[in-house]
C-alpha positions in Angstrom: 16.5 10.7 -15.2 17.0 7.0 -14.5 19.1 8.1 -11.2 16.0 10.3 -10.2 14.0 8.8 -7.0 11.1 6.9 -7.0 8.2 9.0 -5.0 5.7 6.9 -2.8 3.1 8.3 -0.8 0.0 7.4 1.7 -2.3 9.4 3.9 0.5 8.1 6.5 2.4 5.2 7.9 0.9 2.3 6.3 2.4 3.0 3.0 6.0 2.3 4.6 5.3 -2.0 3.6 5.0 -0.5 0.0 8.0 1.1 0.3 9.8 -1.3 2.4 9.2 -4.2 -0.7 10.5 -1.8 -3.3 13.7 -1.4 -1.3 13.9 -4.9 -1.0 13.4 -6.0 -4.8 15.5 -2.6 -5.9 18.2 -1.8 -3.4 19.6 0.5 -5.9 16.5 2.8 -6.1 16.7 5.9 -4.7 13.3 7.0 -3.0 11.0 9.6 -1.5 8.5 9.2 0.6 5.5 11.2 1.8 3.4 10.1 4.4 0.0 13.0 4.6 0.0 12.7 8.7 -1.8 16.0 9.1 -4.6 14.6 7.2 -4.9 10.9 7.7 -7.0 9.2 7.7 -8.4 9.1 3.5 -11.0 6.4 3.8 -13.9 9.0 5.3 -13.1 12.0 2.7 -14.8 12.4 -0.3 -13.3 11.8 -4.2 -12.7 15.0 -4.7 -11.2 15.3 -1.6 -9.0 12.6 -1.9 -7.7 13.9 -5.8 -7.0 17.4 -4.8 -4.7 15.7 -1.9 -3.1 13.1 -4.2 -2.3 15.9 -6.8 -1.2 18.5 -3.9 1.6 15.5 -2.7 2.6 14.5 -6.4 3.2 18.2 -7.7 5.4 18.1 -4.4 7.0 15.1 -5.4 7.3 15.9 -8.6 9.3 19.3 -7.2 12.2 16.6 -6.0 12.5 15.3 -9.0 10.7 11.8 -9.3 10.8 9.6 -11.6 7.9 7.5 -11.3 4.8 7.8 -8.5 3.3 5.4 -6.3 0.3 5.7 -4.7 1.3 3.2 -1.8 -2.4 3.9 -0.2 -6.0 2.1 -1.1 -8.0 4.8 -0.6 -6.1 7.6 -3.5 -5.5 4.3 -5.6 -9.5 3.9 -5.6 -10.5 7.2 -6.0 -7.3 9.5 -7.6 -5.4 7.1 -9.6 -7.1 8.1 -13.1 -6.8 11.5 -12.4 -3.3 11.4 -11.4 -2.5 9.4 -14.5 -3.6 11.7 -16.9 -2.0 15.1 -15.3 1.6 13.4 -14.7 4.3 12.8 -17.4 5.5 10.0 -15.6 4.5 6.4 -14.5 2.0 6.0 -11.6 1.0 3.0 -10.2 -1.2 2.0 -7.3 -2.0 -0.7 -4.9 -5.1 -2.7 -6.1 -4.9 -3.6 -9.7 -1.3 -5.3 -8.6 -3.0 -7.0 -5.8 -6.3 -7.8 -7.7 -4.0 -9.5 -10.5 -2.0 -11.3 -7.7 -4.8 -12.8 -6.3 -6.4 -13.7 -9.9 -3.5 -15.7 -10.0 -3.1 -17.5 -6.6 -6.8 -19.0 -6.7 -7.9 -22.4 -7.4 -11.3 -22.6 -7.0 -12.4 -18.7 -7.8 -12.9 -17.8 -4.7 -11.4 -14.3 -3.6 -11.3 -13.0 0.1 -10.6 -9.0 0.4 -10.2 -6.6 4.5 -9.1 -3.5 4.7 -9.9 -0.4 6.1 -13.8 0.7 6.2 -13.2 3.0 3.7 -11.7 0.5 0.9 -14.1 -1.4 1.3 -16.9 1.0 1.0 -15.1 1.7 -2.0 -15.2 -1.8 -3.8 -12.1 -1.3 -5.0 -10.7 -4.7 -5.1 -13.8 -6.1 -6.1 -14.1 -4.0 -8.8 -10.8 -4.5 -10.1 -10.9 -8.6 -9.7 -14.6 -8.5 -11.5 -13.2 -6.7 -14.4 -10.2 -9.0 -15.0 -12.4 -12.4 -15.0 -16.0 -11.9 -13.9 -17.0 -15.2 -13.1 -15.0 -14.8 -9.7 -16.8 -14.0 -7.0 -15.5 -11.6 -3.9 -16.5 -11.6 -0.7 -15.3 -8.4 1.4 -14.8 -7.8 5.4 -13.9 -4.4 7.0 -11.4 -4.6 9.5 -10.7 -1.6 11.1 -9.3 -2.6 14.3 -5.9 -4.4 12.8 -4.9 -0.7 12.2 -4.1 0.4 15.4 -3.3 -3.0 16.2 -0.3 -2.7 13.9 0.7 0.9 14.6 0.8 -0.4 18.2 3.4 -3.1 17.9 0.6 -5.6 18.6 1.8 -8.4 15.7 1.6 -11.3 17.2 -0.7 -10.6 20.5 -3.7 -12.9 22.1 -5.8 -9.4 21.3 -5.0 -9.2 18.0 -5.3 -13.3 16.9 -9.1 -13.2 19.4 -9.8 -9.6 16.7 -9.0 -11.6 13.8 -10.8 -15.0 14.8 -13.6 -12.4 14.8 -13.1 -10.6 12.3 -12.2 -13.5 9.7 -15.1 -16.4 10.9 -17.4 -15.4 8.4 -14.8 -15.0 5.6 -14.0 -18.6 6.3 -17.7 -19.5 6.5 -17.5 -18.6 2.7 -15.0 -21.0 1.4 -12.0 -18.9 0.0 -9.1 -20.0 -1.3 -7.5 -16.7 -1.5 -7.4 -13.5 0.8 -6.6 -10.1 0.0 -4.6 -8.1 2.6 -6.5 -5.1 1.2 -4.3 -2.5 3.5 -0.9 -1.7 3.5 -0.9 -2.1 7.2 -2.0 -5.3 7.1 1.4 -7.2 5.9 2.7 -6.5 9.9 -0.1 -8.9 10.9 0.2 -11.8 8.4 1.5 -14.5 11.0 -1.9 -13.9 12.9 -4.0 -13.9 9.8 -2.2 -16.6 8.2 -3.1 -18.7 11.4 -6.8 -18.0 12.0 -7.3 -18.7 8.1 -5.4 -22.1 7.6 -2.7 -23.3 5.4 -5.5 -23.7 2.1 -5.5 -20.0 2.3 -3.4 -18.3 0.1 -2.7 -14.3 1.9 -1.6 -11.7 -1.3 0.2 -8.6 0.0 -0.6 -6.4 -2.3 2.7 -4.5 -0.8 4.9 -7.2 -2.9 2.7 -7.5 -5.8 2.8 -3.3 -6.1 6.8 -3.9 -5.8 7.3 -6.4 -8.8 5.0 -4.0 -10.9 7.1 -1.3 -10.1 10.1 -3.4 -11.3 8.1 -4.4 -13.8 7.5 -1.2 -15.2 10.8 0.9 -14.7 12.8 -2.4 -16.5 10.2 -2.0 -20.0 10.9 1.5 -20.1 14.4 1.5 -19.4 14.6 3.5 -16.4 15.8 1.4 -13.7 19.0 3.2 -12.1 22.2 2.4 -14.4 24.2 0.7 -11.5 24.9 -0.4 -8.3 24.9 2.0 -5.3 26.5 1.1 -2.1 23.8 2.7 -0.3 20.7 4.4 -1.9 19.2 7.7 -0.4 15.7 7.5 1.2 14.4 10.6 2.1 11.0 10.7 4.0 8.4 13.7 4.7 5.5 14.0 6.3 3.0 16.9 6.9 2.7 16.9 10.5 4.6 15.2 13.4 7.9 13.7 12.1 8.8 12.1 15.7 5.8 10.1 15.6 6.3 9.1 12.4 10.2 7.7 12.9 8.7 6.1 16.4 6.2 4.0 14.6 8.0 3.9 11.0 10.3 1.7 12.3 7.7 -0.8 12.9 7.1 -0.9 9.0 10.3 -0.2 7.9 13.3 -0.4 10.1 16.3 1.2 11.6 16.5 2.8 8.3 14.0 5.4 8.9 16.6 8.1 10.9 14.5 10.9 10.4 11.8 13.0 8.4 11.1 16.3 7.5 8.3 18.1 7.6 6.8 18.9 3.6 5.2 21.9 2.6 3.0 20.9 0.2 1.1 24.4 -1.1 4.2 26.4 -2.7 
């Protein structure tokens, strides 16, 4: 099993940063990822709505052979992750308790910044998680729903986008934090601009990283990394509904190394 791919999936694109970090800190890890096109976005869909997807792509998943799931989106990390823990036989990690820990351990003065989508906010997600692990913190959330397109559109380092996030970020700032949260897995394409408008006593955690080392993490305790070197690991990528758009923009997140995807049929 330990030559089995890693699955990773996200109501679309975003999830590609997750991904990308995992291939960077295991080169030798064979993946598959899913990106849930047809039905993105997550973050205005219910719970349940959000679990019957999440279990729909990881029986799918599961059908290829995985090894271990990642839910490489905020939204099914919030609302599915328990559920998809206690259905699968095999690891499954999300986004936010990585992050949250991450950001526990970058701040001096207990001060914790989150942004992300509308949804993930609305959630309290990150707050949640952060409060649990030391309570005395205190979080102070911004939604920032325009650095999505901003990213999808190439836009990383643009007088729009660093005029959105001066806007965005001002009151963030106004509360003192040492520590910010890129609460988004789209959000790692903008961290020049954010890292700007915030200063250099602001510490940005990419949760995309910190979801990467705990996959390491995990596969290494249980003895299920893959048992050598490849010269070049497979990476297979699916999506539920336009795979040209998805390779167009992909490569944004990704690379060169995103040649093509193929469309999944999720209810066999």
């Amino acid at each position: 099993m330990n030559q089995n791919p890693i699955g990773i999936f996200d109501s679309g694109i975003g999830g590609l940063t997750v991904l990308r970090e995992i291939t960077r800190l295991l080169p030798g890890e064979n993946t598959i990822y899913l990106g849930d096109t047809a039905r993105v976005p997550y973050g205005n869909k219910s719970r349940e709505t959000v679990e019957r997807y999440s279990l729909e792509i990881a029986h799918f998943l599961l059908r290829h052979g995985i090894k271990m799931l990642v839910a490489a989106c905020n939204t099914a990390s919030a609302y599915a992750l328990d559920r998809l823990k206690k259905e699968l036989a095999i690891p499954v990690i999300g986004v936010i308790e990585p992050g949250a820990k991450a950001a526990l351990r970058a701040t001096r003065t207990r001060r914790v910044g989150v942004i992300g989508t509308e949804g993930t906010i609305r959630s309290n997600a990150y707050s949640s998680a952060i409060k649990a692990l030391d309570p005395d913190v205190s979080t102070f959330t911004k939604a920032c729903p325009l650095f999505v397109p901003l990213a999808e559109e190439g836009w990383t380092d643009d007088d729009v986008t660093l005029s959105v996030a001066e806007r965005y970020l001002g009151e963030l700032k106004g509360h003192g934090i040492d520590t910010l949260v890129l609460g988004c897995t789209h959000y790692p394409l903008l961290k020049g601009v954010l890292a700007k408008v915030m200063g250099a006593g602001v510490t940005l955690i990419d949760s995309a990283e910190s979801t990467a080392e705990e996959v390491k993490r995990v596969l290494t305790e249980r003895d299920m990394l893959h048992p050598g070197a490849q010269a070049r690991a497979e990476h297979r990528f699916f999506v539920t509904d336009s795979p040209e758009r998805f390779v167009t923009v992909g490569r944004r997140f990704f690379g060169e190394r995103l040649d093509g995807a193929e469309l999944a049929r999720l209810a066999e």
